[in-house]
C-alpha atoms as one frame of an Amber mdcrd trajectory, in Angstrom:
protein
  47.216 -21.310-133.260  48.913 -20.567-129.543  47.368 -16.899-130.411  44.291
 -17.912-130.753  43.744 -19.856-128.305  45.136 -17.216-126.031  42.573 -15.231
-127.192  39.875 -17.513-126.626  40.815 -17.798-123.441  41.019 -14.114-122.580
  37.685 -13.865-124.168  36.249 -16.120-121.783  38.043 -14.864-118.703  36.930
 -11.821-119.121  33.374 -12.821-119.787  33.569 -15.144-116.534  34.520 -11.904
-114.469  31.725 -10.078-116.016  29.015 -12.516-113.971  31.190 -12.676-110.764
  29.615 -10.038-109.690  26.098 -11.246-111.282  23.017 -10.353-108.211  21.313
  -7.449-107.619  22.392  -4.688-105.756  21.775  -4.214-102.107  18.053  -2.833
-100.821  17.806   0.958-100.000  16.314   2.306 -97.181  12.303   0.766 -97.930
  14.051  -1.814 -99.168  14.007  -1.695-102.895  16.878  -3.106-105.561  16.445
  -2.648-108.926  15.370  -6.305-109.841  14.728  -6.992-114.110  13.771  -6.147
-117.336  10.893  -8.887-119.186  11.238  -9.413-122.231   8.526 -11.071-124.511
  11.417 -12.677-126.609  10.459 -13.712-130.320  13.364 -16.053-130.822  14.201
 -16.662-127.240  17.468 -18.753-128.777  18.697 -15.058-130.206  17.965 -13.018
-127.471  20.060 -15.456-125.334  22.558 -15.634-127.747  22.936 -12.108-127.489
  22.816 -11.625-123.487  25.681 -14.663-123.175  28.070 -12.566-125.915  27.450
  -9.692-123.564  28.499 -11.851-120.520  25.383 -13.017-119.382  24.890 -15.618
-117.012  21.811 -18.462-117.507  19.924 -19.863-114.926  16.608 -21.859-116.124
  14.573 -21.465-112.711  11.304 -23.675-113.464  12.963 -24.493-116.746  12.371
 -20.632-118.058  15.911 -18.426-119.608  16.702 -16.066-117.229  20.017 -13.933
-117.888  21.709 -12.513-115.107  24.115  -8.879-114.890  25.668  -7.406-111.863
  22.233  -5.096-110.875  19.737  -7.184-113.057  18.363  -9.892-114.316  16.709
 -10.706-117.755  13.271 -12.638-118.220  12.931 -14.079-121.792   9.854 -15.459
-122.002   6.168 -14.130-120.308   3.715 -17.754-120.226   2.720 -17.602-123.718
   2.266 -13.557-124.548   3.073 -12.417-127.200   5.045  -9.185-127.556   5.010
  -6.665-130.345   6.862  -3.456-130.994  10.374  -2.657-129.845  11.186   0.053
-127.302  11.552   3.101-129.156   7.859   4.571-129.458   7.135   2.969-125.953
   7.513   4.577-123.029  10.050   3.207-121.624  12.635   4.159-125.123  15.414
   1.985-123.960  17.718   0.629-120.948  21.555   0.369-120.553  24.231  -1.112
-119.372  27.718   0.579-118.669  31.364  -1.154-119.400  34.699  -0.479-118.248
  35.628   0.302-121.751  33.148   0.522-124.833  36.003  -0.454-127.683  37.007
  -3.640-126.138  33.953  -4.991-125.223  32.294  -4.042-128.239  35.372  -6.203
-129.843  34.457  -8.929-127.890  30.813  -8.872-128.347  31.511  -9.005-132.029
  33.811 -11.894-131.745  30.907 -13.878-129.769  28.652 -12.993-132.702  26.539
  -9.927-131.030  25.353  -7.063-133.697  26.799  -3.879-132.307  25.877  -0.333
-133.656  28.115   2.342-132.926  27.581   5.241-131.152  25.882   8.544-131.404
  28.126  10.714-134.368  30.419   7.807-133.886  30.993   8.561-130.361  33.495
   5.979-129.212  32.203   5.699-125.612  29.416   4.782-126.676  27.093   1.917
-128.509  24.087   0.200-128.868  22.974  -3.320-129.074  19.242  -3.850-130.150
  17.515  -7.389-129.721  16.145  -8.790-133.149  12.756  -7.844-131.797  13.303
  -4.601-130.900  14.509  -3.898-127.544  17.145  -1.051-127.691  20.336  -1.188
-125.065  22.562   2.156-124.562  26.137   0.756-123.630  28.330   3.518-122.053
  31.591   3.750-120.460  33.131   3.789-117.445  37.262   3.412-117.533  36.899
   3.608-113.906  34.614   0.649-113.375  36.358  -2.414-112.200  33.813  -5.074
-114.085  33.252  -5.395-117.392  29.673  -4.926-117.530  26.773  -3.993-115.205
  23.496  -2.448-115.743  23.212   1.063-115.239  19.974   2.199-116.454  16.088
   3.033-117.357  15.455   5.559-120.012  11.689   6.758-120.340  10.630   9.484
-122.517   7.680  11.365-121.665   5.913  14.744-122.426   7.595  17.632-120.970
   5.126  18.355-118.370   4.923  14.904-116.880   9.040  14.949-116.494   8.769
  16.480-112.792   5.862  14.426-111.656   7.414  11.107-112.697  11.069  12.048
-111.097   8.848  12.741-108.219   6.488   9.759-108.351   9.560   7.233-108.869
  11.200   9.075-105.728   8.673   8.654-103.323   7.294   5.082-104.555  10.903
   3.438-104.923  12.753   5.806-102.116  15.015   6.683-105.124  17.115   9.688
-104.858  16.338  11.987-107.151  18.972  14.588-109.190  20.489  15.617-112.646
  22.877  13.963-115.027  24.119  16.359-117.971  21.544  19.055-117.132  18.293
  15.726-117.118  16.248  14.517-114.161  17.351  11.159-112.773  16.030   8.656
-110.057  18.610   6.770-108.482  17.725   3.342-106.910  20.425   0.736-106.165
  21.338  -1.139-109.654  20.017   1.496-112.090  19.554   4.938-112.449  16.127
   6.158-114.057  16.605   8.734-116.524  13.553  10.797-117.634  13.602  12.755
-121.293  10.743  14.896-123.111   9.050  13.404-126.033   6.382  15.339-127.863
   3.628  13.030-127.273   2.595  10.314-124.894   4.461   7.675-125.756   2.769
   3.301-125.491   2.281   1.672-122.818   5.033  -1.101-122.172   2.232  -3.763
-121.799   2.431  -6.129-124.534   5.605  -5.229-126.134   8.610  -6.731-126.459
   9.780  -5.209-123.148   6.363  -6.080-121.389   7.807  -4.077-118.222  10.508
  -3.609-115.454  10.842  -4.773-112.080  11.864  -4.147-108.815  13.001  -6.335
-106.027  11.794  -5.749-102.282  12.771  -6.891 -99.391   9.347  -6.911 -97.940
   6.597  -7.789 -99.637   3.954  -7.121 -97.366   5.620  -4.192 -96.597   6.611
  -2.734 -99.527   2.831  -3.233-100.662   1.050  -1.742 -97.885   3.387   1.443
 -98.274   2.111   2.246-101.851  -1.214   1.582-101.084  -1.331   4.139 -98.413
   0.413   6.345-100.674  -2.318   5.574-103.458  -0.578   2.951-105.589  -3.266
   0.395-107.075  -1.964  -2.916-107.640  -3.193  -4.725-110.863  -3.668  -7.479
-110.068  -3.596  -9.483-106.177  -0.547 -10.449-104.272   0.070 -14.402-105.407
   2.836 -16.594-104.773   4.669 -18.073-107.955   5.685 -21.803-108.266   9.140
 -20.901-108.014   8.392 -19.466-104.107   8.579 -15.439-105.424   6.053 -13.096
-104.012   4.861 -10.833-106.637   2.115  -8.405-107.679   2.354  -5.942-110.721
   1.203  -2.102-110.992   1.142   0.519-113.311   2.895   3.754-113.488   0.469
   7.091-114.233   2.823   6.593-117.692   1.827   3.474-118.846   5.211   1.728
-117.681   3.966  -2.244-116.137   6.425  -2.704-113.256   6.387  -5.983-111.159
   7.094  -5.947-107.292   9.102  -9.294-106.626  10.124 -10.797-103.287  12.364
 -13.105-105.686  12.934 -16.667-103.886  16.621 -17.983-104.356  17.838 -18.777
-107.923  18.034 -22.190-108.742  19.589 -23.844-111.725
């Protein structure tokens, strides 16, 4: 019984630490932060099920789930939308988080009742966790890292042409930085890295699926919106203000990927 319970509360300490660090990472230099994923959640009671085992922290701003990671947040429910089809076929093929080691959590995740799939060939630095509905997560490792958990990336898979031109579209519309991991193009903004791999074909649009589309915080609304429309961004829809006091318009990469641009008010319980 004493072992047990020390267990337990392990487990939880080390699922506490995991959201210390829980808000996004600071702006870069045109003041961008990687801000969320949205999720059109099926069985919103599953998906939250799944981000809490993970170490996930809950906030119900205007009485909507919204989980929370060191570097990004987690919307799991869009009004009433509907979404349908996972990531993999979309264009965005799946996002990630990284952990400070893959066996333990993984261990952990399975004692809080998350599904865990192991890892390419079995690779044990690696895992995945997919949503009931679809929406794939790459967990890698880090022994380095001194959280548990934080996000770490975007994955989109495009045809082989289009690879440059979105490295360099993401790049000059987010002020990532843009370089190579093993051998592959990669954006970096602050909380994620974008990571761009060939497909043979177009891949969907993220617009009505399960993971509807990404966001990004700014700094500056205003700002941040006049300097893609001089660049040649079209928004999608007008600026508006949300109930919750967030500033936000969406647009649409030349890919098909739906990203909102959020001037996120404070987070309230």
């Amino acid at each position: 019984m004493k072992t047990t319970v020390f267990t337990a509360l392990m487990l939880a300490s080390t699922l506490a630490a995991g959201t210390a660090g829980a808000q996004p990472a600071p702006f870069n230099e045109v003041g961008v932060t990687m801000g969320h994923w949205h999720i059109i959640s099926k069985d919103v009671e599953a998906n939250k099920k799944i981000f809490l085992g993970m170490g996930g922290k809950l906030f119900m701003p205007g009485g909507q789930p919204l989980m929370m990671f060191p570097g990004v947040y987690i919307n799991l429910t869009l009004g009433t939308e509907k979404g349908e089809g996972g990531t993999q076929g979309s264009v965005v093929n799946h996002v990630g988080f990284i952990v400070n080691n893959v066996q333990e959590r993984v261990a952990q995740w399975k004692a809080a009742g998350v599904a865990v799939l192991p890892g390419t060939n079995n690779r044990l630095d690696q895992a995945f966790v997919e949503t009931p509905d679809g929406v794939r997560i790459e967990i890698l490792e880090d022994k380095t890292q001194s959280m548990p958990i934080r996000h770490e990336h975007v994955h989109f898979f495009l045809p082989e042409a289009e690879v440059p031109k979105a490295v360099a579209w993401y790049a000059k519309t987010f002020g990532g930085k843009a370089g190579t991991r093993n051998n592959a193009p990669v954006v970096d903004v602050p909380g994620a890295q974008l990571r761009f791999n060939k497909a043979d074909k177009a891949q969907a649009p993220t617009r009505h699926r399960v993971l509807d589309h990404i966001g990004f915080d700014v700094k500056d609304h205003p700002a941040f919106v006049k300097k893609i429309e001089a660049e040649g961004v079209k928004l999608d829809e007008p600026v508006r203000k949300a109930p919750s006091g967030s500033v936000i318009t969406y647009i649409t990469d030349p890919w098909g990927t739906r990203i909102e641009i959020i001037e996120r008010a404070p987070l309230t319980q």
